[in-house]
C-alpha positions, 0 to 999 in steps of 0.5 A: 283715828278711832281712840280719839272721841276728845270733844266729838259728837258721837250717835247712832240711829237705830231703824227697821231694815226694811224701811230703810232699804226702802227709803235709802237703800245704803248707808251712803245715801242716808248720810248724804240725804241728812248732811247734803240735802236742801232740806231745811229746818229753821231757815238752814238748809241740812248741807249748811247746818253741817257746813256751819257745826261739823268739819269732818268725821267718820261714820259706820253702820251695823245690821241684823236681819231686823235692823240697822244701826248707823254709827256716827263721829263728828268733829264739831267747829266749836263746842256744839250748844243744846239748840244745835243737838237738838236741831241735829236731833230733828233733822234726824227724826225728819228723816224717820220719825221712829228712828231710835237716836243715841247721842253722846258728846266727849267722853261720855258713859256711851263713849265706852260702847263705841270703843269696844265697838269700834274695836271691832276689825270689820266695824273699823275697815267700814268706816267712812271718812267724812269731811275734812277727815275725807281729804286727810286719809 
């Protein structure tokens, strides 16, 4: 489950603690307002920009007394074009305009952050299934 970045999109946002206790409250509910909502970007609602490019993944966050970290890894249906990241990118920012974002897509320089991340025991008993990675667990 988690060695295996081949061909996932794998980001993290970065935002204040207070700011997103305020606005969100959980992990939980950033993830379903970013990928359930009705909120739309270019004709296509969140719910169906992920339905449409994303078939499952895993998500888990990190936090200090300053900030949180939310981690993401997404199964794409098809090799994902720089219109669809970008439109994932603007989404993201609707929600938080100061949010910092890191994206890394397969095997990239940032994947080896994630691994030693990942690694971690508490990181790995926090992930949550998404998508079709939910019913397979």
């Amino acid at each position: 489950m988690t060695s295996n970045f081949d061909n996932c999109l794998i980001f993290q946002v970065e935002m204040d603690i207070r700011w997103f206790l305020q606005k969100f409250k959980t992990p939980s509910l950033f993830y379903r307002k970013l990928s359930k909502s009705n909120s739309s970007i270019g004709r296509r609602s969140n719910r169906d920009f992920f339905k449409k490019y994303f078939k499952g993944g895993y998500y888990t966050f990190l936090r200090n007394s300053s900030t949180i970290r939310m981690i993401f890894i997404l199964r794409p249906t098809t090799q994902l074009s720089e219109t669809v990241i970008t439109s994932l990118k603007v989404r993201l920012k609707k929600l938080n305009p100061k949010l910092e974002i890191y994206l890394g897509y397969g095997h990239s320089t940032e994947e080896l952050v994630f691994q030693e991340l990942m690694q971690k025991e508490e990181v790995q008993h926090m992930l949550q299934p998404i998508g079709d990675d939910y019913f397979n667990n």
